[in-house]
C-alpha positions in Angstrom: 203.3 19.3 125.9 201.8 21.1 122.8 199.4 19.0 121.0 197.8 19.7 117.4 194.4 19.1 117.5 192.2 18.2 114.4 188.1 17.3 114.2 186.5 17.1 111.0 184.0 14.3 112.2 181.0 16.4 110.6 180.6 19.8 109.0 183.4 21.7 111.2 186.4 21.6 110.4 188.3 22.3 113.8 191.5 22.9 114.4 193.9 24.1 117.4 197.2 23.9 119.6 196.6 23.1 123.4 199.4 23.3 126.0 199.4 20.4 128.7 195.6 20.0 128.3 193.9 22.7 129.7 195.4 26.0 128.0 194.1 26.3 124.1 196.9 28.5 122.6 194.9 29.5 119.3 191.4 27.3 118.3 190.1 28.0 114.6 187.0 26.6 113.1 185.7 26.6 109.7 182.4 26.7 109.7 180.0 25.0 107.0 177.2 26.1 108.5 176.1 28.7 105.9 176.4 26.3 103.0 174.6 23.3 104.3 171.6 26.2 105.2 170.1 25.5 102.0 169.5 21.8 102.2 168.1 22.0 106.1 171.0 20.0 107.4 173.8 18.3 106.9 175.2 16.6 103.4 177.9 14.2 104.2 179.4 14.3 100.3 179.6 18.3 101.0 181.2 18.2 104.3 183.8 16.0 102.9 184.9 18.0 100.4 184.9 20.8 102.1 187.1 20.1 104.6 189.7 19.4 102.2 189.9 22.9 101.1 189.5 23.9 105.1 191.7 21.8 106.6 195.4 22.9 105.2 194.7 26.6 106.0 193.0 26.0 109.5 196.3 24.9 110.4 198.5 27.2 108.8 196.5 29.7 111.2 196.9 28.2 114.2 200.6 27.9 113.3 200.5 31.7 112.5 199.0 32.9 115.3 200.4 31.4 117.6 204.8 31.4 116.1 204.7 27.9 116.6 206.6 25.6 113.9 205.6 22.2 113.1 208.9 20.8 115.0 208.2 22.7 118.1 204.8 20.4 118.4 205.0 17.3 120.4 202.6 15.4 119.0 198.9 15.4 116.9 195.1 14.7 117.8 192.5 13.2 115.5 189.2 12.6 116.4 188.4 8.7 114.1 184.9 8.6 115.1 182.6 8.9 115.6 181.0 10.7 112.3 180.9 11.0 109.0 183.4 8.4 107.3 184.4 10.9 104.7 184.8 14.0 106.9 186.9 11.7 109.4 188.8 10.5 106.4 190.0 13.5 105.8 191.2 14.7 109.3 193.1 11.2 109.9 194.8 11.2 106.7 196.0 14.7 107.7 197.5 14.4 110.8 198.9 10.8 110.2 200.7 13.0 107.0 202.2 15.5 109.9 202.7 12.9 112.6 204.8 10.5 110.1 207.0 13.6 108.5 207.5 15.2 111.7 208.2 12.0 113.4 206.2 13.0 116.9 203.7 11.1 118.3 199.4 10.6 117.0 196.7 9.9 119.1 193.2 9.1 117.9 190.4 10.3 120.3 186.7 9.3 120.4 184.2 12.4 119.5 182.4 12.4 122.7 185.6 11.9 124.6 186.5 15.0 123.0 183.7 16.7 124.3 183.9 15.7 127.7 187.2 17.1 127.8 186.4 20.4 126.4 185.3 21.2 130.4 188.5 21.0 131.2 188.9 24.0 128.8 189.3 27.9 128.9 187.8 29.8 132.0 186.5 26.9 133.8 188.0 27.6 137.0 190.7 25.0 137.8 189.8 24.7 141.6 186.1 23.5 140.7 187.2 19.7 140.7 184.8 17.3 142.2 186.7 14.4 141.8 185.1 11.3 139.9 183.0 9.7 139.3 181.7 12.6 137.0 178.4 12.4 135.3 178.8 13.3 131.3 175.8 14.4 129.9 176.7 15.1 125.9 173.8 16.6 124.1 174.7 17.5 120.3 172.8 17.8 116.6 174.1 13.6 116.4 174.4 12.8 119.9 172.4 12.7 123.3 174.5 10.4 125.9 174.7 9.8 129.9 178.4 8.7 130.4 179.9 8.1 133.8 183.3 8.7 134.0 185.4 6.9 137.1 188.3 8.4 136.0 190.4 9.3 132.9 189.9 7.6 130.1 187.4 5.2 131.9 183.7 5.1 130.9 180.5 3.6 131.2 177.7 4.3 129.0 174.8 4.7 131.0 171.7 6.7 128.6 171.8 7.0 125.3 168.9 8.4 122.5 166.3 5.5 120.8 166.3 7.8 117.9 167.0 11.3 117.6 169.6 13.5 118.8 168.4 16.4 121.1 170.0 18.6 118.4 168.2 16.9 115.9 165.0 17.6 117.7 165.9 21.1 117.8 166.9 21.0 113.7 163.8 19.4 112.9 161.5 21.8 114.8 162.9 24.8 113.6 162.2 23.6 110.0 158.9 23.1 111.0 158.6 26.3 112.1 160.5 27.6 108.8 163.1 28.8 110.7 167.3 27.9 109.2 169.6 25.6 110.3 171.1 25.0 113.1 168.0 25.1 114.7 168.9 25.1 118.4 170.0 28.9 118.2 167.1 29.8 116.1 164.5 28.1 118.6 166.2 29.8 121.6 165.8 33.3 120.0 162.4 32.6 119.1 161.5 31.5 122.4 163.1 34.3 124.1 160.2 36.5 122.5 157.5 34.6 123.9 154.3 36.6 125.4 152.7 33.6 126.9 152.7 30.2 127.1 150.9 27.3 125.0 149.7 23.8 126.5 152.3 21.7 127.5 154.0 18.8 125.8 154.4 15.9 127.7 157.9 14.9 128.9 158.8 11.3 127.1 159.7 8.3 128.9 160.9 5.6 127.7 159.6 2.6 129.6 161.8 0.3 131.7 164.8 2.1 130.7 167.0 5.3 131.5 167.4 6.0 127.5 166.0 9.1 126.0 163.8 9.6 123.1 163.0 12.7 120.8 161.2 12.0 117.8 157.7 12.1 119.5 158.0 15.6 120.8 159.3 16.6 117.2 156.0 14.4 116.2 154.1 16.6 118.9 155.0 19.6 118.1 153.7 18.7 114.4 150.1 18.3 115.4 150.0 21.2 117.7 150.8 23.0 114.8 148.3 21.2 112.2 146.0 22.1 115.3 146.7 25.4 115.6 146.6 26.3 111.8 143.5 24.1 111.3 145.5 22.4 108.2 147.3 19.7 107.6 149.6 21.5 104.9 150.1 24.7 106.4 153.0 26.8 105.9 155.1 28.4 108.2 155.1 31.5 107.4 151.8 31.7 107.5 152.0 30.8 111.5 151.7 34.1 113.5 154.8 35.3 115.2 153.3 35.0 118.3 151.7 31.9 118.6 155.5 30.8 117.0 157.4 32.3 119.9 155.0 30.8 122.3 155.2 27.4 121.5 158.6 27.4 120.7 159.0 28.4 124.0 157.1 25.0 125.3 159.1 23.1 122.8 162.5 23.9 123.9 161.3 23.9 127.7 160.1 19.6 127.2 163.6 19.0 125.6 165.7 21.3 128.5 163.0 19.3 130.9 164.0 15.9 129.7 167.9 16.2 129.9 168.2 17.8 132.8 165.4 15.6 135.2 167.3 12.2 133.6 170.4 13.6 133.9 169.8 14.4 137.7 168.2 11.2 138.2 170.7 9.5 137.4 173.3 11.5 139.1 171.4 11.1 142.5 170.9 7.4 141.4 174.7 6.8 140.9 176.0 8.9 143.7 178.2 11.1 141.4 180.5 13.6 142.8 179.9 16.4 139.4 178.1 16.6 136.7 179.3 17.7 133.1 177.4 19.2 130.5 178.7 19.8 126.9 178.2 19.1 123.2 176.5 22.2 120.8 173.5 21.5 123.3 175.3 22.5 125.8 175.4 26.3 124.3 172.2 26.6 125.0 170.9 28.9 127.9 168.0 27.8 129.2 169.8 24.3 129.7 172.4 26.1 131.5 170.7 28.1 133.8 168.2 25.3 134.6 170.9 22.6 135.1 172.9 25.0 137.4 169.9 26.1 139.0 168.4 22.9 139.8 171.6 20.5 140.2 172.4 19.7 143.9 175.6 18.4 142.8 178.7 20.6 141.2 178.4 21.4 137.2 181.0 21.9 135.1 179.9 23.2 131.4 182.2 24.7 129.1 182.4 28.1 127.5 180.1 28.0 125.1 183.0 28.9 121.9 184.2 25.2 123.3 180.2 23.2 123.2 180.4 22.7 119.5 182.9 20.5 118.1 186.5 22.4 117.8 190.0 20.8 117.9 191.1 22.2 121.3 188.6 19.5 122.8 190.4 16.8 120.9 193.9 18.3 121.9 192.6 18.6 125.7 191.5 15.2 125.6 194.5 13.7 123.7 197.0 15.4 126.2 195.4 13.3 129.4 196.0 10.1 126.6 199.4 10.6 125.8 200.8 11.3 129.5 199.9 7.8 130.8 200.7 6.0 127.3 202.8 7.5 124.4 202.4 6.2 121.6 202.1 6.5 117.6 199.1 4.9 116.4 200.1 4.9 112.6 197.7 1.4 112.3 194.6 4.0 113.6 191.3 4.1 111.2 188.2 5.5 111.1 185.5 3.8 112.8 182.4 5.9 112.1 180.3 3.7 114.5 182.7 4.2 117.6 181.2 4.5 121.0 182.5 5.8 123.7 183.0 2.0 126.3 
């Protein structure tokens, strides 16, 4: 079965062709990345617009590269949410337009469902299979989750964030460093040139309850700053490189910390059988090495051109869908708020 995928639930516009769920025949992405630089993150009126004049020839390419015709497809992918309304707008219109002329079938797929499937993706070895349950642990720029999975398509919401995203943490504390946007990929370079190592921050817990939380470490790192600089209304560039790189370092080693002690917590807690690790976060390479390092149960995280969000997760995801129930969902709509149980 060859499925079209399409996610446009942010910035990205992703696009790609997956065969029977696991083999991604051609995967392109559009990145917005450089034009929402500017303004330090995301602008949802932007990204909207954008992926109107990405989203017609992100196809055509996938098409090109990889000889296959639209009637040669067996059916479309859209991710409806979660996200941006206007950016998932545009992807749903889209492949409702194809699914209707072409007469094949449409799925809609959760985000984060997406995600989870992009592990069965690309070079992961298909013999590494644990079996479920499975413990999901999606870390992104507008998503940190614990999800057990019991099986396909069956989920249960175990963790989520109280406020921000672990990506968001990692946005907001490269800004405060002056560093660009996406953070995450700027903090881990920064860190990697550390000569020493600052005071620790303290790990957050949030009392009585498995959720995560984020903003107090961004709020943390803030004040060691002030500190540092003895000023209130420092600037950043002002902050010498290596009292930067060293306490980026501490930074990104209390958010790796928190996900991966919950997440293997909670695994031990629930008696899983794998764990699963994916979203942008998921790129990142001291929360892989530490994960796989410290993890007493199997881990499964995805080549990192499959962490941030791409159509050949949304394919992967809709092909495990479609086998069990075919079906054209021309009644689907956006639902921006969508979670995941």
């Amino acid at each position: 079965m060859k499925i079209l995928g399409i996610e446009t639930s942010c910035d990205d516009t992703g696009v790609a062709i997956v065969e029977d769920g696991r083999n991604c025949l051609a995967n392109v992405i559009a990145s917005q990345e450089e034009m929402h630089a500017k303004y330090g993150g995301i602008v949802p009126e932007i990204a909207s617009r954008q992926h109107l004049f990405s989203i017609l020839p992100a196809i055509s390419s996938v098409l090109e590269k990889t000889g296959i015709e639209y009637d040669q497809l067996d059916a479309v992918a859209v991710t409806n949410g979660p996200g941006l309304a206007g950016s998932l707008l545009v992807g749903v219109n889209f492949a409702k337009g194809i699914a209707f002329s072409k007469n094949i079938m449409i799925a809609s797929i959760n985000h984060l469902e997406g995600h989870i499937y992009s592990a069965w993706l690309g070079d992961v070895d298909p013999e590494i299979d644990p079996g479920f349950p499975l413990l999901c642990l999606i870390a992104s720029g507008g998503h940190t989750e614990l999800v057990l999975m019991n099986g396909h398509g069956n989920y249960e919401t175990l963790a989520r964030t109280r406020d921000d995203a672990v990506g968001e943490a990692f946005d907001k504390g490269a800004r405060l460093f002056g560093m660009g946007f996406p953070g995450g990929p700027e903090i881990e370079k920064l860190a990697s040139r550390a000569t020493g190592a600052d005071t620790k921050f303290t790990r957050p817990v949030v009392k009585n309850s498995l959720d995560f939380s984020f903003s107090g470490l961004k709020t943390a790192l803030l004040r060691r700053l002030e500190t540092k600089m003895q000023s209130e209304e420092f600037e950043p560039e002002n902050i010498p490189f290596g009292l930067r790189a060293n306490i980026a370092k501490e930074y990104q080693d209390a958010l790796v910390d928190s996900l991966v002690s919950r997440t293997l917590s909670i695994a031990k807690e629930r008696k899983v059988k794998g764990i699963i690790v994916c979203g942008g976060v998921a790129a990142n390479s001291l929360l892989r090495d530490k994960i796989y390092s410290d993890s007493p149960f199997p881990v499964i995280i995805p080549e990192k051109k499959y962490c941030t969000d791409n159509g050949a997760m949304i394919g992967a995801a809709a092909w495990y869908k479609l086998r069990v129930k075919p079906e054209h969902q021309w009644d689907m709509d956006i639902v921006p708020s969508l979670r995941i149980n």
